[in-house]
C-alpha positions as CSV (number, residue, x, y, z in Angstrom):
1,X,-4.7,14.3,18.0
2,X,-8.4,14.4,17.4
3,X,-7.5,16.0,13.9
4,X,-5.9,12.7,12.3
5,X,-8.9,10.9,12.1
6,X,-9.2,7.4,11.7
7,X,-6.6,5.2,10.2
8,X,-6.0,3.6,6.8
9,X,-3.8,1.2,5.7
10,X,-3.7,0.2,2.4
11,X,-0.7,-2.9,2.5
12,X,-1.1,-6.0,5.1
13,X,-0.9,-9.8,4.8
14,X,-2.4,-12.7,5.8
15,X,-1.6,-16.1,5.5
16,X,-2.2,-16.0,2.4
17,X,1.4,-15.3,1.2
18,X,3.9,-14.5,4.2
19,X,1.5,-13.0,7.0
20,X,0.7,-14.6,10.3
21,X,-3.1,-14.0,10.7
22,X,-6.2,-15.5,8.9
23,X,-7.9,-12.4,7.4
24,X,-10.4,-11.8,10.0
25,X,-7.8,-11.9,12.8
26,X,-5.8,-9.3,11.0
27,X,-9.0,-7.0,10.8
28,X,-10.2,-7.7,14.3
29,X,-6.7,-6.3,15.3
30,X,-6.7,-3.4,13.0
31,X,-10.4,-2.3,13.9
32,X,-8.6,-2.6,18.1
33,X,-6.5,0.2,16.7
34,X,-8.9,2.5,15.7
35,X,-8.4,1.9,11.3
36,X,-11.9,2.4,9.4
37,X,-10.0,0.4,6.7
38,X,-7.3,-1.6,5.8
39,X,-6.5,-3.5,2.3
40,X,-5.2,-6.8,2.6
41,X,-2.3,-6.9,-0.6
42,X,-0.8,-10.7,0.0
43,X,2.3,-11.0,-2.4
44,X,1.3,-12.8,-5.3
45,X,3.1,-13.5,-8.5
46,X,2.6,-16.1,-11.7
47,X,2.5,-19.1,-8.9
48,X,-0.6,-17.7,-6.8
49,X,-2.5,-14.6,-7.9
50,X,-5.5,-15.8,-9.0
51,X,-5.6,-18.2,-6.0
52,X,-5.2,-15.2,-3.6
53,X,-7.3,-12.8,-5.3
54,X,-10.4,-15.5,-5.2
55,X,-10.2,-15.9,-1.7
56,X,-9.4,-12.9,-0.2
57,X,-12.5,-11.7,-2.7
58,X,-14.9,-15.3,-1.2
59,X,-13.5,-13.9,2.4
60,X,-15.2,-9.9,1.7
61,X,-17.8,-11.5,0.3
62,X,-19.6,-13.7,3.2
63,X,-17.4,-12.2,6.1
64,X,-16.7,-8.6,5.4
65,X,-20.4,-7.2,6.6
66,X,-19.7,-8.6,9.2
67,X,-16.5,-7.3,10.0
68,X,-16.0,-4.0,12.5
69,X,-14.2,-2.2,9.7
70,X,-14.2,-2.4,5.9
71,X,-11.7,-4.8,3.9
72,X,-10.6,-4.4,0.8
73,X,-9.3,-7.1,-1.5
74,X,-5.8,-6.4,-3.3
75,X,-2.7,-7.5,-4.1
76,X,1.2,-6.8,-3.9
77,X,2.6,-8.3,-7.1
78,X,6.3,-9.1,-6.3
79,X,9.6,-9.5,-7.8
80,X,8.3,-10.0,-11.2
81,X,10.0,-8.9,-14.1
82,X,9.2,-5.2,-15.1
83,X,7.7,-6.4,-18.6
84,X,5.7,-8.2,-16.6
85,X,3.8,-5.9,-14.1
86,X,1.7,-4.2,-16.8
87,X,0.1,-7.8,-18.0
88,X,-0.3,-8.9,-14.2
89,X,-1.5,-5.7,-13.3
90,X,-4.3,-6.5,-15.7
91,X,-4.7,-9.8,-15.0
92,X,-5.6,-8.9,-11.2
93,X,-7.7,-6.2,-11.9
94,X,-10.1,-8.4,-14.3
95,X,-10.3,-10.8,-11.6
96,X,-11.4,-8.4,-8.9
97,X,-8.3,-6.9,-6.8
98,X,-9.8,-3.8,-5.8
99,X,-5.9,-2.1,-4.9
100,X,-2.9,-3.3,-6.3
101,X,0.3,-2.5,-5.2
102,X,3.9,-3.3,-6.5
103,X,6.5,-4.0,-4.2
104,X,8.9,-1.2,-5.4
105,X,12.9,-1.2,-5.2
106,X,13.4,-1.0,-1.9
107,X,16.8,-0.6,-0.5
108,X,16.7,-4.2,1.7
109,X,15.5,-6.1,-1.3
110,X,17.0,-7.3,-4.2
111,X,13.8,-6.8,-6.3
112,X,14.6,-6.5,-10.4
113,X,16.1,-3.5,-11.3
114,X,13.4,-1.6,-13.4
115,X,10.1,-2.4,-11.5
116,X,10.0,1.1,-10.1
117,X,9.5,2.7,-13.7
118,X,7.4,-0.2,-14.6
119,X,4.9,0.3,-12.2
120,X,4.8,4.1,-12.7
121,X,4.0,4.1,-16.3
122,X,0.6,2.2,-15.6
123,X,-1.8,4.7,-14.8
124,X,-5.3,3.2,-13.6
125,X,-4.3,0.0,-12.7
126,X,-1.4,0.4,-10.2
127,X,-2.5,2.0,-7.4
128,X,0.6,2.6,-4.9
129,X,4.6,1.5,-5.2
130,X,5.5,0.3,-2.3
131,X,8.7,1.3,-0.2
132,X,10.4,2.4,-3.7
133,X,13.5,3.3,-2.1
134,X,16.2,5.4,-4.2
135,X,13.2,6.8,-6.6
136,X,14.5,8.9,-9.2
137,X,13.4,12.5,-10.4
138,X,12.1,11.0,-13.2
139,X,10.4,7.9,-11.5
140,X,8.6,11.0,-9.7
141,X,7.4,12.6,-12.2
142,X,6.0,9.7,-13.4
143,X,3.8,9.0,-10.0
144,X,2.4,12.4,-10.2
145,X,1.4,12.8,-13.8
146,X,0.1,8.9,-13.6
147,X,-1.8,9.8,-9.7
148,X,0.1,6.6,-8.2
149,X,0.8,7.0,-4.8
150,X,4.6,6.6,-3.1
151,X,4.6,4.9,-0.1
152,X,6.4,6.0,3.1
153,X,6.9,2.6,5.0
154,X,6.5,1.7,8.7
155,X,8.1,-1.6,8.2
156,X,11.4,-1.9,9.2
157,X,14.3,-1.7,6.6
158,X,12.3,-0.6,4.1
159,X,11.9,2.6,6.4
160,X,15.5,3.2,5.3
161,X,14.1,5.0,1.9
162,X,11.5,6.9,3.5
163,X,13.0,10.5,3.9
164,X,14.4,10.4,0.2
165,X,10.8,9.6,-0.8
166,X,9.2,12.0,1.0
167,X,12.2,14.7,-0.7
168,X,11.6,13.2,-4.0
169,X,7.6,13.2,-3.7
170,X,7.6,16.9,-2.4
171,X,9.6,18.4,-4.8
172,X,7.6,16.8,-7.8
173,X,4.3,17.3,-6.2
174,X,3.7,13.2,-6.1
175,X,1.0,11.8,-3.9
176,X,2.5,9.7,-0.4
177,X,0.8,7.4,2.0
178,X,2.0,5.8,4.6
179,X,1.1,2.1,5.7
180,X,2.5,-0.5,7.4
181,X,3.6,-3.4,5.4
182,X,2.0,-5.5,8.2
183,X,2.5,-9.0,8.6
184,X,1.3,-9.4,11.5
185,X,-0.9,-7.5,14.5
186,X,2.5,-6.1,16.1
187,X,3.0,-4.4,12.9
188,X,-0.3,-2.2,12.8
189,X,0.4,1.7,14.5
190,X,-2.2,4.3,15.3
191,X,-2.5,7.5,13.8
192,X,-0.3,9.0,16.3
193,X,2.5,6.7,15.6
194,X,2.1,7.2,11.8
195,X,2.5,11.1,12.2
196,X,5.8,10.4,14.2
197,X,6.8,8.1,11.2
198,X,5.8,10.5,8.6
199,X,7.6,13.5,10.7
200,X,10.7,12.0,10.8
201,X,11.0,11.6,6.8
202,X,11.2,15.5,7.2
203,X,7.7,16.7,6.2
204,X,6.3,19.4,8.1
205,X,3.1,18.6,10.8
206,X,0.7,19.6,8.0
207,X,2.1,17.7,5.2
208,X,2.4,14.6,7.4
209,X,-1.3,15.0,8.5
210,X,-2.5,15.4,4.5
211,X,-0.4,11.6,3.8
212,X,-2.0,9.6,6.9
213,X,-5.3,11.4,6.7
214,X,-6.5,13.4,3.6
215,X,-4.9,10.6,0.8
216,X,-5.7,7.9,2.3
217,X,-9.7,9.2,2.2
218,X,-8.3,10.2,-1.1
219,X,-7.7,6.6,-2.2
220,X,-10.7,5.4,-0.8
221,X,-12.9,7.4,-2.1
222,X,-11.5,6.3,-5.9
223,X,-11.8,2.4,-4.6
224,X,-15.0,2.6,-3.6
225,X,-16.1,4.1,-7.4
226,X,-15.0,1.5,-8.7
């Protein structure tokens, strides 16, 4: 297993919307599991994001050189209405979210109908849908000619969409990653455990190793030019 490398995971939470750790706890955990990285992406909508996005960017700030793995500020805008995402979106990147993620249409949620196409269409500012669920053909289109990634999901329910995902992303040629959704440290998986996850949406060995290792660095990579 010496060939998957370190793990990323690029959607946890803290306390800071509807996580159980401080911050620091949830990296101490994570760096236990052997990640190089995670990106903390607390839900956030008109009520809280720039409250979230100036302390999660205060806690990288004076904690993170400290910390035994990097941290990277983001956030998870949720449930708002698709006209919406774009001008949030924007809003979060201006303030300093160095990942944002939209919670996508996932089949255990009743999140507006819509958000999935929303979020596609914004190329350099939306960085990953999360747990989109029924995409469409079009929708993946959309992730691969805008580079946003799909997200295979650990987290249970929203696993439910994962194999039509995967079929959807493969046939299109659309980017996947696989994280965790984690709201707490019982929620974090190694590397091994991420292959299982990502072998059981029906993608061969090598195609699983490319989402939980080679995008992931990928991602990284484009956060850290930033």
């Amino acid at each position: 297993m010496k060939d998957l490398g370190s793990r990323l995971d690029f959607h946890t939470h803290t306390i800071f919307s509807d996580g159980l750790l401080l911050p620091a706890a949830l990296a101490y955990e994570a760096a236990a599991r052997d990640h190089a990285a995670i990106a903390i992406t607390d839900h956030v909508d008109a009520s809280n994001l720039e409250e979230v996005i100036r302390h999660l960017i205060n806690f990288v700030k004076k904690q993170g050189p400290s910390l035994p793995l990097k941290v990277i500020p983001g956030v998870e805008l949720s449930y708002l209405d698709p006209k919406l995402i774009k001008g949030y979106a924007t809003k979060a990147r201006k303030l300093g979210a160095k990942i944002v993620v939209v919670h996508g249409e996932s089949p255990v949620e009743p999140v507006p109908k819509g958000t999935n196409r929303a979020a596609l269409q914004l190329k350099g500012l939306v960085d990953i849908l999360a747990h989109p669920g029924q995409i469409t053909e079009e929708e993946a289109i959309l992730a691969k000619v805008n580079d946003i990634y799909l997200e295979i999901s650990a987290r249970k329910g929203h696993r439910q969409g994962n194999r039509h995902v995967a079929k959807m992303a493969k046939q299109f040629r659309a980017k996947l990653l696989l994280n965790t959704d984690a709201h707490s440290e019982k929620d974090l998986i190694t590397q091994k455990k991420a292959l299982l996850i990502a072998q059981e949406t029906g993608l061969k060995r090598a195609e699983a190793i490319k989402v939980i290792r080679d995008n992931p660095q990928e991602l990284l990579k484009r956060i850290e030019r930033q």
